[in-house]
Biotite code that builds the C-alpha atoms (Angstrom):
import biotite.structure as struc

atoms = struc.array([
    struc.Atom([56.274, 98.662, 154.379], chain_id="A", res_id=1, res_name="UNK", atom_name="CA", element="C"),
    struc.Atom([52.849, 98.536, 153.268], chain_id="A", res_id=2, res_name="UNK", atom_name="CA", element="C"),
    struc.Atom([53.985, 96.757, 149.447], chain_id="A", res_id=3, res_name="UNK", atom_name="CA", element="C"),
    struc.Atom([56.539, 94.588, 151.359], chain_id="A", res_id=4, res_name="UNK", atom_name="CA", element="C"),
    struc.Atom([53.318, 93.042, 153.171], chain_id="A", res_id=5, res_name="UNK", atom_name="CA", element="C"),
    struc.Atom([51.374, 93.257, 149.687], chain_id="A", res_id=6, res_name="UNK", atom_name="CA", element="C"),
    struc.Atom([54.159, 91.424, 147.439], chain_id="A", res_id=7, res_name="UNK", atom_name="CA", element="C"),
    struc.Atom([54.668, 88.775, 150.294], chain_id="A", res_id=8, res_name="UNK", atom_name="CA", element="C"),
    struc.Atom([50.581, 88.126, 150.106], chain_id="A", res_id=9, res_name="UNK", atom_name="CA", element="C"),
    struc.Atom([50.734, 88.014, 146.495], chain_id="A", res_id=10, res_name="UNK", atom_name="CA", element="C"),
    struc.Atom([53.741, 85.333, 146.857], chain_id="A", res_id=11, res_name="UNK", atom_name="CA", element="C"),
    struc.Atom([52.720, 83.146, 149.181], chain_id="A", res_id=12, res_name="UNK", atom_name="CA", element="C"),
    struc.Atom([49.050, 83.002, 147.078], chain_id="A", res_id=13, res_name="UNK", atom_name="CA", element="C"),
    struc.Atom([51.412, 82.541, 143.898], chain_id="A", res_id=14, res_name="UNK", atom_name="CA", element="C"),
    struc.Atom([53.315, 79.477, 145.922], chain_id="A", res_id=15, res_name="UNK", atom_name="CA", element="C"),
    struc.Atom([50.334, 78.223, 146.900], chain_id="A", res_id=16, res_name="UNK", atom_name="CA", element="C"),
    struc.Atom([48.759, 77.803, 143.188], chain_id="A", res_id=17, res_name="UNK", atom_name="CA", element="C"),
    struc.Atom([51.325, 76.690, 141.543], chain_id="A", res_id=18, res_name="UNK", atom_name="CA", element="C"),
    struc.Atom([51.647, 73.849, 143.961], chain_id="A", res_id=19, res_name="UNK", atom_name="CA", element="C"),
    struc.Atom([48.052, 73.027, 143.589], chain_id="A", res_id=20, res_name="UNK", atom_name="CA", element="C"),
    struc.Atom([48.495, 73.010, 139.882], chain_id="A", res_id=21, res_name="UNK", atom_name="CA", element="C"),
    struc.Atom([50.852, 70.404, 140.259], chain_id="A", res_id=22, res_name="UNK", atom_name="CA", element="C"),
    struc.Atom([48.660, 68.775, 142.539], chain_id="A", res_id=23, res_name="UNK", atom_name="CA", element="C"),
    struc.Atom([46.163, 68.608, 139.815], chain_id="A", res_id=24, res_name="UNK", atom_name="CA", element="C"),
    struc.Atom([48.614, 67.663, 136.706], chain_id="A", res_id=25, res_name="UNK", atom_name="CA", element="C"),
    struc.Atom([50.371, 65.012, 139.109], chain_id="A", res_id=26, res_name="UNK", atom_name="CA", element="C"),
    struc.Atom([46.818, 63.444, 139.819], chain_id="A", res_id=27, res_name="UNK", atom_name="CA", element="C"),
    struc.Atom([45.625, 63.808, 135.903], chain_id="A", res_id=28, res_name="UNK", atom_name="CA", element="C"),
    struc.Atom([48.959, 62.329, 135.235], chain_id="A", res_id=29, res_name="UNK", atom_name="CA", element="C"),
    struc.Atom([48.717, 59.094, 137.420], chain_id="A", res_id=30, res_name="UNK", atom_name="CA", element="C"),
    struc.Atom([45.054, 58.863, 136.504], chain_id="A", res_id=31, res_name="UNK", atom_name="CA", element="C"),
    struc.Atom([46.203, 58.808, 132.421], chain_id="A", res_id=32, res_name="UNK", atom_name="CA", element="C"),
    struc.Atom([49.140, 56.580, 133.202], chain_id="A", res_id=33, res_name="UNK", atom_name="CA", element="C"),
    struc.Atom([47.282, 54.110, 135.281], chain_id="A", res_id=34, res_name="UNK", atom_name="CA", element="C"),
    struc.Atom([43.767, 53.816, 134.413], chain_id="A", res_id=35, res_name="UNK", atom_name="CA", element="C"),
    struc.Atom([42.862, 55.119, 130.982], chain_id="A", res_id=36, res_name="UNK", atom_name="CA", element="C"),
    struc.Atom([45.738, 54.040, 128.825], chain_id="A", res_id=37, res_name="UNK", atom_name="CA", element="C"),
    struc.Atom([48.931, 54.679, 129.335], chain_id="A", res_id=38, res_name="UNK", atom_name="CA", element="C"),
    struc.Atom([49.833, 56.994, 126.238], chain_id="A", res_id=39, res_name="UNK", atom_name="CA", element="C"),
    struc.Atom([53.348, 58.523, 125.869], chain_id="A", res_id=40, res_name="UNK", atom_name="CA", element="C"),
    struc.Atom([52.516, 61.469, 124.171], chain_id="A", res_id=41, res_name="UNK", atom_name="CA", element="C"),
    struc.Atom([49.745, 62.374, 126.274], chain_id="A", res_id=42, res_name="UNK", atom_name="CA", element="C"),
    struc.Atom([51.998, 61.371, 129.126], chain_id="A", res_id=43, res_name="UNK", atom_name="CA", element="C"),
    struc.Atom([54.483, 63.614, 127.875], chain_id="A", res_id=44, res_name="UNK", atom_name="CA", element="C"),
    struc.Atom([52.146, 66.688, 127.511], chain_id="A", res_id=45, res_name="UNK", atom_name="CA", element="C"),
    struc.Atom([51.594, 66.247, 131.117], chain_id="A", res_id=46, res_name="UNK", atom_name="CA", element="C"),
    struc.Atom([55.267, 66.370, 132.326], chain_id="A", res_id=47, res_name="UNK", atom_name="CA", element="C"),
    struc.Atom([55.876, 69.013, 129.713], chain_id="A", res_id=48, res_name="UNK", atom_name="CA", element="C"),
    struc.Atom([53.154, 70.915, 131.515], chain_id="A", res_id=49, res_name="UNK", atom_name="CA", element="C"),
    struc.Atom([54.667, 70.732, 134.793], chain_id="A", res_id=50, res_name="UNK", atom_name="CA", element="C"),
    struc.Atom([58.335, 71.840, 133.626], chain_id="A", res_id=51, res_name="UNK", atom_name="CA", element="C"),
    struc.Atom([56.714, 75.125, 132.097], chain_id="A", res_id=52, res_name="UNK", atom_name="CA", element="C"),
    struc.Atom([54.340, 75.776, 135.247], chain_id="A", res_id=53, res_name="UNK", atom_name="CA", element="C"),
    struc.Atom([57.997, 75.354, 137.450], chain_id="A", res_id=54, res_name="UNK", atom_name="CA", element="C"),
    struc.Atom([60.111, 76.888, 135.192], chain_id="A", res_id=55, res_name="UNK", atom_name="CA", element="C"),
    struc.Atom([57.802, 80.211, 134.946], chain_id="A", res_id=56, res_name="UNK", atom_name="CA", element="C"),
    struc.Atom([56.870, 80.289, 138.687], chain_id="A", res_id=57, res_name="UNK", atom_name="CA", element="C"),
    struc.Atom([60.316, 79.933, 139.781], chain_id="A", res_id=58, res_name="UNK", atom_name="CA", element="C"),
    struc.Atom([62.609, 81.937, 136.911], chain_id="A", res_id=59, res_name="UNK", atom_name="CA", element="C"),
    struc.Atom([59.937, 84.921, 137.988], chain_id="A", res_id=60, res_name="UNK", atom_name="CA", element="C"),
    struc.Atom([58.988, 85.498, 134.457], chain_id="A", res_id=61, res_name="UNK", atom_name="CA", element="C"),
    struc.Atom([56.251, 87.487, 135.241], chain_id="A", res_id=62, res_name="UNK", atom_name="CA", element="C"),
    struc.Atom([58.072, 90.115, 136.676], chain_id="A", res_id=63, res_name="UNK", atom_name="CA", element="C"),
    struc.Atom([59.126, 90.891, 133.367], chain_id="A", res_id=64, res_name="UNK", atom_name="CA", element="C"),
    struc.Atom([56.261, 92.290, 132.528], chain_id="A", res_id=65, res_name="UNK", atom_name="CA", element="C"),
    struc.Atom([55.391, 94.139, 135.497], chain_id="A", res_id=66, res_name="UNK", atom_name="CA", element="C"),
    struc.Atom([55.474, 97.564, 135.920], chain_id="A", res_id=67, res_name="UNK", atom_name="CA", element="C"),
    struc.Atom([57.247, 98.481, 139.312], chain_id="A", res_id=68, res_name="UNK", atom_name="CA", element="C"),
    struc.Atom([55.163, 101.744, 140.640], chain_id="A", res_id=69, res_name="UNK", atom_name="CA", element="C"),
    struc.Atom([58.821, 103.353, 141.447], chain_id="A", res_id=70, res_name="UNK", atom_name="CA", element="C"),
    struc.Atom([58.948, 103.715, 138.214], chain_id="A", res_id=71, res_name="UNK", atom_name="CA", element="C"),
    struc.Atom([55.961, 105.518, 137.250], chain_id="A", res_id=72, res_name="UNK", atom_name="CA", element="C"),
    struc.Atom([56.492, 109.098, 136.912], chain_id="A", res_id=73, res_name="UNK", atom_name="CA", element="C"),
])
């Protein structure tokens, strides 16, 4: 019971992260795009950025590396 309530903690402060990360990239993004100079590559980077960040968070990759505790002998 008491992991269930740990692992839910740790996903809803996961959720919450990644969305500010986007947050941040979407904002650097529009800032780039708009203001500075609109640069492709750098543009790119950006969006490139943002498929990786999604792509880990919601695939679960890092549960790949993670040790469950059942397991532990």
């Amino acid at each position: 019971m008491e992991r269930r309530k740990r692992e839910s903690a740790e996903s809803s402060r996961g959720r919450l992260t990644v969305l500010a990360a986007l947050v941040v990239l979407t904002l650097a993004e529009y800032v780039v795009g708009v203001k500075v100079a609109p640069n492709l590559s750098l543009l790119l980077l950006f969006m490139l950025a943002q498929a990786a960040l999604i792509i880990w968070y919601s695939m679960e990759l890092p549960k790949l590396w993670r040790r469950d505790e059942e397991e532990e002998i």
